[in-house]
ROSE-4610 file (N, C-alpha, C; in Angstrom, 1 decimal, always signed):
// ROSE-4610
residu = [X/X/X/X/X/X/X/X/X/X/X/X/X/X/X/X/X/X/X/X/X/X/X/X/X/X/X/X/X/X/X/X/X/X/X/X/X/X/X/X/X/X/X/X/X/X/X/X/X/X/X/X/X/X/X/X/X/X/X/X/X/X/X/X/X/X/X/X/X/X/X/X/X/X/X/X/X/X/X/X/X/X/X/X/X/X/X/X/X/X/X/X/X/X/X/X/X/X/X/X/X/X/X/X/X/X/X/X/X/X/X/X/X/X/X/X/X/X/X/X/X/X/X/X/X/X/X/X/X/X/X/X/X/X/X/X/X/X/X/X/X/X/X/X/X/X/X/X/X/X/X/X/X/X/X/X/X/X/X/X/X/X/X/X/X/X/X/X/X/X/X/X/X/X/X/X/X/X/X/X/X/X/X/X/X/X/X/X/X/X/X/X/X/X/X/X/X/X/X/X/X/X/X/X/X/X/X/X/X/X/X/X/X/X/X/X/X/X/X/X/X/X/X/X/X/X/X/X/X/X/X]
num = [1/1/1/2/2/2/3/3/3/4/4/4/5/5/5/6/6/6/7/7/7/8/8/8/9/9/9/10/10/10/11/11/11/12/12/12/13/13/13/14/14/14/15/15/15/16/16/16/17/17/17/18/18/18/19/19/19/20/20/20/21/21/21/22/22/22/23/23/23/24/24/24/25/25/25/26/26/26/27/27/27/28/28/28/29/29/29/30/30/30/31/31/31/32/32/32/33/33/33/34/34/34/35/35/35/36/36/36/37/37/37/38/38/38/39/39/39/40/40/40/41/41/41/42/42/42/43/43/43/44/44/44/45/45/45/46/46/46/47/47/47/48/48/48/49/49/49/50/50/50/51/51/51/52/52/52/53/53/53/54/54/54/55/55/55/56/56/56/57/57/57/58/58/58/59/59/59/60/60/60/61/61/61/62/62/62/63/63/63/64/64/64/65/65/65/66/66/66/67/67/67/68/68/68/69/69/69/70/70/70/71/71/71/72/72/72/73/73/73/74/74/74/75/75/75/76/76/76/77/77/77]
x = [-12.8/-13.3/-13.7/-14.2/-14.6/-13.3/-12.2/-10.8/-10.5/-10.4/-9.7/-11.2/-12.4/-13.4/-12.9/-13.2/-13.0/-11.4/-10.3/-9.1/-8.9/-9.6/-10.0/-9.9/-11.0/-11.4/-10.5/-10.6/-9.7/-8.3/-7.5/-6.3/-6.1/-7.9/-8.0/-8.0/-8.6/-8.7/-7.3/-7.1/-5.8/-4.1/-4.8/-3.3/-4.0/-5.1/-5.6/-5.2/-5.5/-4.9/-3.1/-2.6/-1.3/-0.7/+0.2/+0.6/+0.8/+1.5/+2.4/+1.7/+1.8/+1.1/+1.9/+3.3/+3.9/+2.9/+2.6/+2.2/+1.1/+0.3/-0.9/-1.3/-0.4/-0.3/-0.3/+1.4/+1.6/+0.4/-0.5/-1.9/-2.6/-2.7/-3.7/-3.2/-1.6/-1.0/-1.7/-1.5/-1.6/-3.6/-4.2/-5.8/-6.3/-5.5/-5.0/-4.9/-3.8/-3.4/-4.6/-5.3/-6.5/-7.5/-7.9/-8.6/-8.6/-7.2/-6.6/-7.2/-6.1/-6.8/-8.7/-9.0/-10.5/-11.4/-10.6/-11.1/-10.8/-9.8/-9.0/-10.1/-10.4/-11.3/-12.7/-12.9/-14.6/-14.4/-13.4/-13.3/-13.2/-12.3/-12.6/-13.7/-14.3/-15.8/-16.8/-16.4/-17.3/-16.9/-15.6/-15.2/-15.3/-15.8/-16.0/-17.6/-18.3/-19.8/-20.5/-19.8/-20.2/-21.5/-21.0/-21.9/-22.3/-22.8/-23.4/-22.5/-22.8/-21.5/-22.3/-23.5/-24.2/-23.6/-23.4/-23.3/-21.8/-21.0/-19.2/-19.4/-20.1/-20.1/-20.4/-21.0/-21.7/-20.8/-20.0/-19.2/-17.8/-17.5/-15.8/-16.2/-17.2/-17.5/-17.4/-18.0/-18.2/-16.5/-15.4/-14.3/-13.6/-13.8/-13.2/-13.6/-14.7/-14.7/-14.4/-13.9/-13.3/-11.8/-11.3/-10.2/-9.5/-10.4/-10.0/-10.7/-11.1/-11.5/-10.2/-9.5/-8.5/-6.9/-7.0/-5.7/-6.1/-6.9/-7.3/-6.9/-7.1/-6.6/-5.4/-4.9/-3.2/-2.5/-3.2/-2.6/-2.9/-3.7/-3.8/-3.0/-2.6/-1.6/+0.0]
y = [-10.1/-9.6/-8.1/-7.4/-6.2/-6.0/-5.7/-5.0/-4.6/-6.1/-6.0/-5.1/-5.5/-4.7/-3.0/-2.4/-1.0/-0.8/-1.5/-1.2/-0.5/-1.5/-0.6/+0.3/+0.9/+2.5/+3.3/+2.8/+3.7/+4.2/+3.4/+3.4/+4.4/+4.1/+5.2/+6.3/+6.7/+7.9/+8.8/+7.3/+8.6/+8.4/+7.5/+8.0/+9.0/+9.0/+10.9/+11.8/+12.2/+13.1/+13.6/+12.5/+13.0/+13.7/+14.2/+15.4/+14.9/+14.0/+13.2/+12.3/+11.8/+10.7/+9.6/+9.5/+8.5/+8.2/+8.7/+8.3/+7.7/+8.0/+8.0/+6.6/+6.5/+5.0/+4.1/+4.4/+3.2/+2.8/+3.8/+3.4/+2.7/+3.1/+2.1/+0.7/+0.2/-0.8/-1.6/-1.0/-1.3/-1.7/-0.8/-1.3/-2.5/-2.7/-3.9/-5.6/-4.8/-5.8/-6.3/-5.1/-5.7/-6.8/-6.1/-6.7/-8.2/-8.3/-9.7/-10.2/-10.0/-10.6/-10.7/-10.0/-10.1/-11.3/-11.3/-12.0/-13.5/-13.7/-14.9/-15.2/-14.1/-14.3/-15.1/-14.5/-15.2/-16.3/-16.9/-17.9/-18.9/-18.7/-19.2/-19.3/-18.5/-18.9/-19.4/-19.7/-20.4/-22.4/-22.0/-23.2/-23.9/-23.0/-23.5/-23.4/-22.6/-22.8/-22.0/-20.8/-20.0/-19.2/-19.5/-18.8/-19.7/-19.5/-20.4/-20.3/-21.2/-20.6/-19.4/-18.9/-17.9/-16.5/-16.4/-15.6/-15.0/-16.3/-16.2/-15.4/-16.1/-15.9/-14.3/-14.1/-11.8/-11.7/-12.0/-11.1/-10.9/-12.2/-12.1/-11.0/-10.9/-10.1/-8.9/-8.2/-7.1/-6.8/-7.5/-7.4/-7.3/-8.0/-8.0/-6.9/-6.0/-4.9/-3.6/-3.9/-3.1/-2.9/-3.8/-4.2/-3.6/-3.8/-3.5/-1.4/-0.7/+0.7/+0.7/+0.0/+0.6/+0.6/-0.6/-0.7/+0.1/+0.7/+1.5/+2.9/+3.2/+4.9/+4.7/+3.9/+3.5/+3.9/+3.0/+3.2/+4.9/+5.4/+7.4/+8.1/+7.4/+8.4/+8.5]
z = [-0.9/-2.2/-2.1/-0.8/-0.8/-0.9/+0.1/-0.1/-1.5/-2.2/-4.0/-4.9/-4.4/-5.0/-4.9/-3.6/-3.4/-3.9/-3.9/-4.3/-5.7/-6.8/-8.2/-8.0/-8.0/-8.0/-7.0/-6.3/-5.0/-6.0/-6.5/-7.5/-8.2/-9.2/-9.9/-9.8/-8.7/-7.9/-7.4/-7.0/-6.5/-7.6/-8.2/-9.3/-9.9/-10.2/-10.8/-10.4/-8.9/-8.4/-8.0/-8.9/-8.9/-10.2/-9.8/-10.7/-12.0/-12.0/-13.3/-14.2/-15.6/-15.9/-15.7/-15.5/-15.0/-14.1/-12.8/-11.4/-11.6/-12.3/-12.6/-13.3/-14.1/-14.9/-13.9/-13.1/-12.3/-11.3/-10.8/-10.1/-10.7/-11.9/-13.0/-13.0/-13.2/-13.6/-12.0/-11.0/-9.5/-9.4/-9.7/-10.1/-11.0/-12.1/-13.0/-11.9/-11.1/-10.7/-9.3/-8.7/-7.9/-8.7/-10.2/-11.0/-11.2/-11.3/-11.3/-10.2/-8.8/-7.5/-7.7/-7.8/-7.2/-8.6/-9.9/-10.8/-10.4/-9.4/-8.7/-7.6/-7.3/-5.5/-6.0/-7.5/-7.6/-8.5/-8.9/-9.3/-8.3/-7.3/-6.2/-5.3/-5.2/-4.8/-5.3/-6.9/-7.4/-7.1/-7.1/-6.8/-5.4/-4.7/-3.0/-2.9/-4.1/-4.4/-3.4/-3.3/-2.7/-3.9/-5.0/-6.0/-7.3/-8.2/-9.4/-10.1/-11.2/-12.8/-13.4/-13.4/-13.7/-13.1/-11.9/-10.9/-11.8/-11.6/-11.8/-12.9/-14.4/-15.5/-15.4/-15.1/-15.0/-14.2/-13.1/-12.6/-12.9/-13.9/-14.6/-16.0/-16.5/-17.9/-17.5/-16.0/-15.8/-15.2/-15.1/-14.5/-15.8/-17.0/-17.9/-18.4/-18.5/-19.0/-18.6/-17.0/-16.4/-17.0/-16.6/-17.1/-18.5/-19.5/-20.7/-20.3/-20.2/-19.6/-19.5/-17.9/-17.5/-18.1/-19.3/-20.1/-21.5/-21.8/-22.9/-22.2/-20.8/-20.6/-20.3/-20.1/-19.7/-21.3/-22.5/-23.6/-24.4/-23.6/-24.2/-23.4/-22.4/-21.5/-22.1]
């Protein structure tokens, strides 16, 4: 979960720093897709009860609002 956590941002970072908005996108589409994994990771740990439904509940909202951030600058590019 840390890996797909720091992966986000990392993505965003460095499709920024590339020249092109092609490039830049495809990092986003690639951060998208950690989002996914890691929304997968704590579903599953709610399911192995590593955490509450409370816990899951605030952590998929704050992923879902990531998520929609990162497909709203995908669609201005």
């Amino acid at each position: 979960m840390k890996r797909s956590a720091v992966s986000v941002p990392s993505n965003v970072a460095e499709g920024f720093r590339r020249y092109h908005n092609k490039e830049f996108r495809q990092f986003l589409y690639i951060a998208l897709g950690s989002c996914a994994e890691l929304e997968t990771q704590v579903i599953i740990t709610k399911e192995l009860n590593y955490i509450d439904s409370k816990v899951e509940k605030e952590l998929l909202e704050i992923l879902d609002h990531i998520c929609r951030m990162i497909t709203n600058l995908i669609k201005k590019l």
